[in-house]
N, C-alpha and C positions, 0 to 999 in steps of 0.2 A: 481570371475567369476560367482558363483554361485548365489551370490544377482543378479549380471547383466544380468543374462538370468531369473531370477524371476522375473526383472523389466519388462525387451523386453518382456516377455510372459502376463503378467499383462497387458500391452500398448495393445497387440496384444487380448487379449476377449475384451477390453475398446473400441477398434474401430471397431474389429465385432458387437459388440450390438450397436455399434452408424449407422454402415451400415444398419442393420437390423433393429433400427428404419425406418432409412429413405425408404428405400427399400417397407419397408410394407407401411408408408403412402404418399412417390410417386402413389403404386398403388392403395390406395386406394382414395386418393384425387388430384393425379396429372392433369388428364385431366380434372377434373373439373374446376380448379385454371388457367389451361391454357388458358381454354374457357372463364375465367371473369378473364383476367388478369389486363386489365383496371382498375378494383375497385382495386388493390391491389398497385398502384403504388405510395401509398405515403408510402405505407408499405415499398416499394423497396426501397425509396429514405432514409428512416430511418436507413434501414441496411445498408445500405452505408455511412452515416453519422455516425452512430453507427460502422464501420469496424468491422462487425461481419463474414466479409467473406462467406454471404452464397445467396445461390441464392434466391429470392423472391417465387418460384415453393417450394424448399426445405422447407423453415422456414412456411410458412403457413400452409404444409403439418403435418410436426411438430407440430405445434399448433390444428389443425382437432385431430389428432389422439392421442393427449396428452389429451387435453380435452374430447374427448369421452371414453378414459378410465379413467379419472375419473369420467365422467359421469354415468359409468356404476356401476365403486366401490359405489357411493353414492346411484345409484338406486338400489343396493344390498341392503345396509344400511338401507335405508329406507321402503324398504319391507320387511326388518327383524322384524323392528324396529315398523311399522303397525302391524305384525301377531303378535307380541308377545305383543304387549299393548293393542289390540281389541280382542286378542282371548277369543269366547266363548260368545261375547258380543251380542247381537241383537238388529235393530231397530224397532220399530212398527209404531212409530208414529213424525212427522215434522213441528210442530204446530198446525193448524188446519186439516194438511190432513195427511191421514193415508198412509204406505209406503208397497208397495206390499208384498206378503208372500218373492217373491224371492231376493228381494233387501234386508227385513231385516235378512234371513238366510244367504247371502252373505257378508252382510254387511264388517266382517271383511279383507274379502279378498278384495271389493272392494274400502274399506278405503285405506288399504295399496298400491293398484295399484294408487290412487290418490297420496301419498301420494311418491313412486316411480316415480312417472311421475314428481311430482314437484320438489323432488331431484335430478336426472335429469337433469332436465332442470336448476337449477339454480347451480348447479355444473359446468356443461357444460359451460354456458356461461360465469361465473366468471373466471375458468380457458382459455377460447379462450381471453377474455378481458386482462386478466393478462398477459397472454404469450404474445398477439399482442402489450402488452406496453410496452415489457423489450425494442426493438430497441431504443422508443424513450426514457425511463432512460437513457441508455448507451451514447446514444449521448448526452445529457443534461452534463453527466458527464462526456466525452471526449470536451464539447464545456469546462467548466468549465477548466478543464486540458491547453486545448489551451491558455486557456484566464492567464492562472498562469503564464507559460511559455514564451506568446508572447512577454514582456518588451526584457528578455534575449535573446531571439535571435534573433530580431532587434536589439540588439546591437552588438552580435556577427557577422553578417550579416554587419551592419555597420564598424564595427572593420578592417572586410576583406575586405571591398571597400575600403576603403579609402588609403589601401596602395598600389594601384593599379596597384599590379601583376596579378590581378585573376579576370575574367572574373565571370557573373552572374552565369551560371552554375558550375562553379568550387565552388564557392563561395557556394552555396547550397551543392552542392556534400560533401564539406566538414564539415558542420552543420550535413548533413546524418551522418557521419561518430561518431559522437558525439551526437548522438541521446538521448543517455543515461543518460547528462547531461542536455541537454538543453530540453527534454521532449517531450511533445506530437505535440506542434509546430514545433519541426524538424522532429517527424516523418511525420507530413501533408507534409512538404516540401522535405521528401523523395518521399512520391508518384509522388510529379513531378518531382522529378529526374528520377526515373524511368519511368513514362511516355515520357520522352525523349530519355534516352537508349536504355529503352526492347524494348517499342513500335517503337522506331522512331518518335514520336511528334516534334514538335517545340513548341519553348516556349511558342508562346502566345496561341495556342492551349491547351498546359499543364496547364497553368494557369489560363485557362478558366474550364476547367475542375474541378480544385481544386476548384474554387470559389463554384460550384455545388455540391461537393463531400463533402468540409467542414462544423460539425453542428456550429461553432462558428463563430457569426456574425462579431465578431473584426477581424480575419483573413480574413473572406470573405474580410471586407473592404481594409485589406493592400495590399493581392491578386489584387484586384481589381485598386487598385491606382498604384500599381506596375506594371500591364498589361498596364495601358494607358500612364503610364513615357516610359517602353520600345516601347510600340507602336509609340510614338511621338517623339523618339528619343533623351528623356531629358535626363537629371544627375542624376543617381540612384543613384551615394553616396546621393545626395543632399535631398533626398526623402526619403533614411534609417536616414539620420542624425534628419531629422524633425518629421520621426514615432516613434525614438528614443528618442528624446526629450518628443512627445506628451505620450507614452507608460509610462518614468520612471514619468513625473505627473501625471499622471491617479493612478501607480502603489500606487505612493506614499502618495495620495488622496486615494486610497482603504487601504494602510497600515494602516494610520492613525485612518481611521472610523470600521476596523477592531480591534485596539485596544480599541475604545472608546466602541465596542462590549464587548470585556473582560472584562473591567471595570466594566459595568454593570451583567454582568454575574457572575464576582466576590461579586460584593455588592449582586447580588439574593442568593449567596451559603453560606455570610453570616448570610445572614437575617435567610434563610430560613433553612439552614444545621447548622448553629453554634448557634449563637444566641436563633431563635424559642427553638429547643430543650434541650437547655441547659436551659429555662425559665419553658419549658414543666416537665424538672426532676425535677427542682426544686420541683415545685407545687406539684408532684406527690411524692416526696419524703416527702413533709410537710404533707400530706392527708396518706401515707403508715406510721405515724404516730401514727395516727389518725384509719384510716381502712385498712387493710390487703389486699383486696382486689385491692388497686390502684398496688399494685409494681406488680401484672402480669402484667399491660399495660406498667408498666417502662421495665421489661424484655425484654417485644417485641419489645419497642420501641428503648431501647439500643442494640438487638442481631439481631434485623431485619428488622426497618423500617430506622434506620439512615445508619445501612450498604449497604440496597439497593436503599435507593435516594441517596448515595453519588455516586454508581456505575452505573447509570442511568445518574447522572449529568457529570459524566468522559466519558461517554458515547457521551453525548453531545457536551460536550468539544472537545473530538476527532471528532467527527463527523462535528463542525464547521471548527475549525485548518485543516481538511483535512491531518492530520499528517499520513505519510505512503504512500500517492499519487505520493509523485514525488520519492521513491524511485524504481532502476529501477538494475537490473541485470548487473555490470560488465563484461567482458568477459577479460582478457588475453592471448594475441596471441603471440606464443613463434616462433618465424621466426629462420629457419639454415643457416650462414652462406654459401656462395657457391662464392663470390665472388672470393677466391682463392683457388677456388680447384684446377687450374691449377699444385699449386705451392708444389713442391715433397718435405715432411717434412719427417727427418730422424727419422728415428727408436727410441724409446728412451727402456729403459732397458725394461726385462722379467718382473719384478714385478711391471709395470708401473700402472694395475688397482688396485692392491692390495694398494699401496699407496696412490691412490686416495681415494679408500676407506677407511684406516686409516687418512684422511687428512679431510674428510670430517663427520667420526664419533668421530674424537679429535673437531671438530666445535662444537659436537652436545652438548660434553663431558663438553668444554666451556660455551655454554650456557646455562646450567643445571648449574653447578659453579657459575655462574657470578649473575641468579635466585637467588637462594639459600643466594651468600653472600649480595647480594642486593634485598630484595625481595620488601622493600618499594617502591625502582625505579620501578617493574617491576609491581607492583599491581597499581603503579599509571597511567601505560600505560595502561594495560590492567585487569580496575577494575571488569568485569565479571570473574576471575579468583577467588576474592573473597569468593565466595561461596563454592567454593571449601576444604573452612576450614570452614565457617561460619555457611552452612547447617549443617554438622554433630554433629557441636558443640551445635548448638541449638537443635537435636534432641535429642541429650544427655541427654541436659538437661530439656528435657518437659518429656521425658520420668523417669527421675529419681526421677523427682519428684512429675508427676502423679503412680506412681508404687501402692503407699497404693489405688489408687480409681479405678484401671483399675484389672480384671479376672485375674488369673496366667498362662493362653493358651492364650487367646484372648483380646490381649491390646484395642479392641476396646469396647469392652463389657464392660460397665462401672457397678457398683455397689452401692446401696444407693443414685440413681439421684435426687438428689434437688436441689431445687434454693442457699441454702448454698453451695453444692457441685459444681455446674456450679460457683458459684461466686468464688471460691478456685480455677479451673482448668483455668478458661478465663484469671486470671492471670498471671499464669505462662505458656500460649500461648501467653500472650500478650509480654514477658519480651523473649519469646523464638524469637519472633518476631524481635524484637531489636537485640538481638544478631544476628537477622540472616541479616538484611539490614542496620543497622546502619554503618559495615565497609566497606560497599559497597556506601552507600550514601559520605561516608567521602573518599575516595579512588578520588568517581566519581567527588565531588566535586573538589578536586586537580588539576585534568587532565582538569577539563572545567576552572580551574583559570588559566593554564597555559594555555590555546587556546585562553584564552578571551585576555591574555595579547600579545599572539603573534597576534591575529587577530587587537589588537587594533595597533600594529605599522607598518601593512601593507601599509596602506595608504600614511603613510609618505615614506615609501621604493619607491611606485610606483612613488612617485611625486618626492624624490632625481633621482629613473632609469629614467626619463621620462627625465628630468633635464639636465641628463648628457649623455641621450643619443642624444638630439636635439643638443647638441652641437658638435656633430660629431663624439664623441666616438662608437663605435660600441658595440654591447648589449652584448657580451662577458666580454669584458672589463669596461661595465659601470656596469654589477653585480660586479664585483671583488672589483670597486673603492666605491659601497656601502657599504661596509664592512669595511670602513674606517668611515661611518659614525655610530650617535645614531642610531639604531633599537631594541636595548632592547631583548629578549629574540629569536628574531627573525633572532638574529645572526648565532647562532648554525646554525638552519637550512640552510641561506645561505653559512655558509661553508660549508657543505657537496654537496650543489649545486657546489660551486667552488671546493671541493675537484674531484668532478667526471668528472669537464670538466679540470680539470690539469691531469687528468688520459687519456688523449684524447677520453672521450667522447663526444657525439653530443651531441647538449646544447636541445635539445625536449626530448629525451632520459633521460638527466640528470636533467630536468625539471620532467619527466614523475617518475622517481626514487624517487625526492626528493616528486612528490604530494604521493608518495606511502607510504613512510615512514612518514613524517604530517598525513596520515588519522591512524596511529597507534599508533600517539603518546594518 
């Protein structure tokens, strides 16, 4: 309760200082912004492509007033920075012409008013330029989002026409609802859901709207081609099925030339991270020979020029991959029974919570047990658990046997620092190293060998369900009778599917349990 009202309290100065930005530079740039609102409306149309939620009046105000305080830190700066590098100094003379008594007694002060005016001014407008571009970033990088996402849910969109219980709007409604998975493309096509409910819109108003409202030109266009099928009254499966088809070749024409990217990226990291420098020691090792003087540049280049181009190039690397984008926040929603409350349940004994509670800390008791006498199983599920031995034990060990070269108070204070010394310690970081991610690497590998084998016999499962379900079986029954076929490791997990709908569960429920348990394996 304590963390929770430090948090609420913490929120609560976090949005008074965001009110009191705004507060002060409504007043002070509000009415002017209003009066030339015009110039500011491609600014409008960014934030709103950009979903940054804020009013055009607000965000520019923002921007005035952000920039002028820097403008003013810098013109601090720079009149410090004038008095204290001219003081004392005088001018007399300008080439040929001579500079009044008072200009050059002055001089230093009115260097630095120059020199305040010019920081300033180029503070000022760097930060209104900066600030006035993040909309259009934002939206660059939610059109980018849309565009990753849109293959999926045109198909999912499609998926749901085509079995045609569900109308257009349901059909979206329910993409909303899965937002999380299908990404920034169903949240676009939340707006027009909502557009139709909160507002009351109709559709083709809504998705006129969107076309306006979206920075990602692919969406504009499906929006677009989807407005003039419902306008005209045509076959919208027949219109998802064709944007579905056009989306997974585009998709799979960008996979492609995306991997042909790595490739080459791969070959630069050899040339240039493995290769080059492994030619560079060499050399340098044959010359530190020779002259003493080459192995400082080998130092630096093994402790710090190879360590930071490789972290620059991972850098890269993520920053293409986009890895981390489409991850998106979970939620689980725990619903109470209430359909029979009507129905009057007998009393059951006095010590009926006490056993529950013994019932449910013998589970725990279990599972600690079962840890313990199986831990291979359980580090191969959950190989982040690893570390948990592997940290300590590597610390152990860098510690035990840097002891002779580290203070008797202060383990970090080293003693006798030389390039022999660093050469003696980087080893045994390096072997601490190992100890500490190599049972993690080996754990992790496991777990991705058994996903890779289950994901490789999915396909085949879909095409036996698919198989036996066109033939009239019903999807209940046609998962059960696939488990009479090969699926390879992919078994287990459909038993537990069919274990939970022989338990009379509802098979989306039982679907929704078993995707819970696959993301832990």
């Amino acid at each position: 309760m304590r963390i929770y009202s430090q948090t609420v309290s913490e929120g609560v100065q976090v949005n008074f200082i965001i009110n009191a930005i705004d507060f002060t530079a409504h007043l002070l740039f509000g009415k002017y912004i209003r009066r030339n609102i015009d110039r500011f409306m491609d600014t409008r149309n960014m934030l709103r492509k950009a979903g940054m939620g804020m009013l055009v009046e607000q965000y520019v105000s923002q921007a005035c007033l952000v920039s002028l305080l820097i403008g003013m830190l810098a013109a601090i700066a720079g009149m410090t920075l004038g008095l204290h590098s001219f003081k004392g100094m005088a001018l007399s003379q300008v080439g040929p012409w001579s500079v009044p008594a008072t200009i050059s007694a002055n001089f230093p002060f009115i260097f630095s008013l120059l020199l305040c005016i010019t920081f300033f001014v180029v503070a000022f407008s760097l930060t209104y330029y900066v600030y006035m571009s993040i909309p259009e970033v934002q939206a660059n990088i939610r059109s980018s989002l849309i565009n990753q996402s849109l293959p999926h849910t045109t198909a999912y969109l499609y998926a749901m026409s085509r079995g045609g219980g569900l109308n257009l709007l349901d059909i979206m409604r329910s993409i909303t609802d899965n937002y999380h998975i299908y990404g920034a493309s169903a949240e676009e096509i939340g707006y027009i859901v909502k557009d139709m409910e909160c507002y009351g819109t109709d559709l083709l108003t809504a998705l006129e709207k969107a076309c306006l409202r979206t920075p990602s030109q692919k969406f504009k266009d499906f929006i677009e081609g989807l407005t003039s099928i419902v306008a005209s009254g045509g076959d919208v499966t027949s219109y998802l099925r064709a944007k579905n088809d056009q989306y997974r070749l585009t998709a799979s024409k960008e996979q492609k030339l995306f991997f042909e990217t790595l490739g080459v990226m791969a070959e630069i990291y050899i040339s240039a991270f493995v290769a080059g420098p492994l030619f560079l020691i060499t050399i340098l090792v044959v010359l530190g020979l020779i002259n003493t003087g080459s192995m400082l540049i080998l130092n630096y280049m093994i402790y710090l020029l190879i360590p930071l181009s490789t972290i620059i190039f991972v850098l890269l690397l993520s920053s293409i991959t986009g890895e981390g984008s489409n991850l998106h926040n979970v939620y689980l929603k725990e619903k109470k029974l209430d359909v029979f409350s009507h129905v009057r349940i007998r009393p059951g004994p006095e010590n009926e919570n006490e056993l529950r509670k013994k019932i449910l800390f013998r589970e725990k008791i279990l599972r600690v047990l079962h840890t313990l006498t199986h831990p291979f199983n359980f580090l191969k599920s959950a190989p982040g658990y690893v570390f948990v031995l592997s940290v300590p034990t590597a610390a152990i060990y860098l510690l035990w046997n840097i002891r002779g070269y580290t203070g008797s108070l202060n383990i970090g204070l080293f003693r006798n620092i030389n390039s022999a010394t660093v050469a003696i310690i980087d080893d045994y970081i390096f072997i601490s190293l190992l100890i500490m991610f190599v049972p993690f690497v080996i754990f992790n590998e496991l777990r991705n060998h058994r996903v890779r084998q289950i994901e490789s016999h999915i396909p085949e499962f879909l095409n036996n369900l698919a198989s036996i379900n066109e033939a009239g079986i019903v999807l209940v029954d046609a998962i059960e009778m696939s488990m009479k076929m090969k699926i390879g490791l992919l078994h287990a997990e459909v038993g537990r599917l069919i274990n939970d709908l022989s338990w009379g569960a509802k098979l989306d429920d039982a679907l929704r349990s078993s995707n819970t348990v696959s993301g832990q394996i």
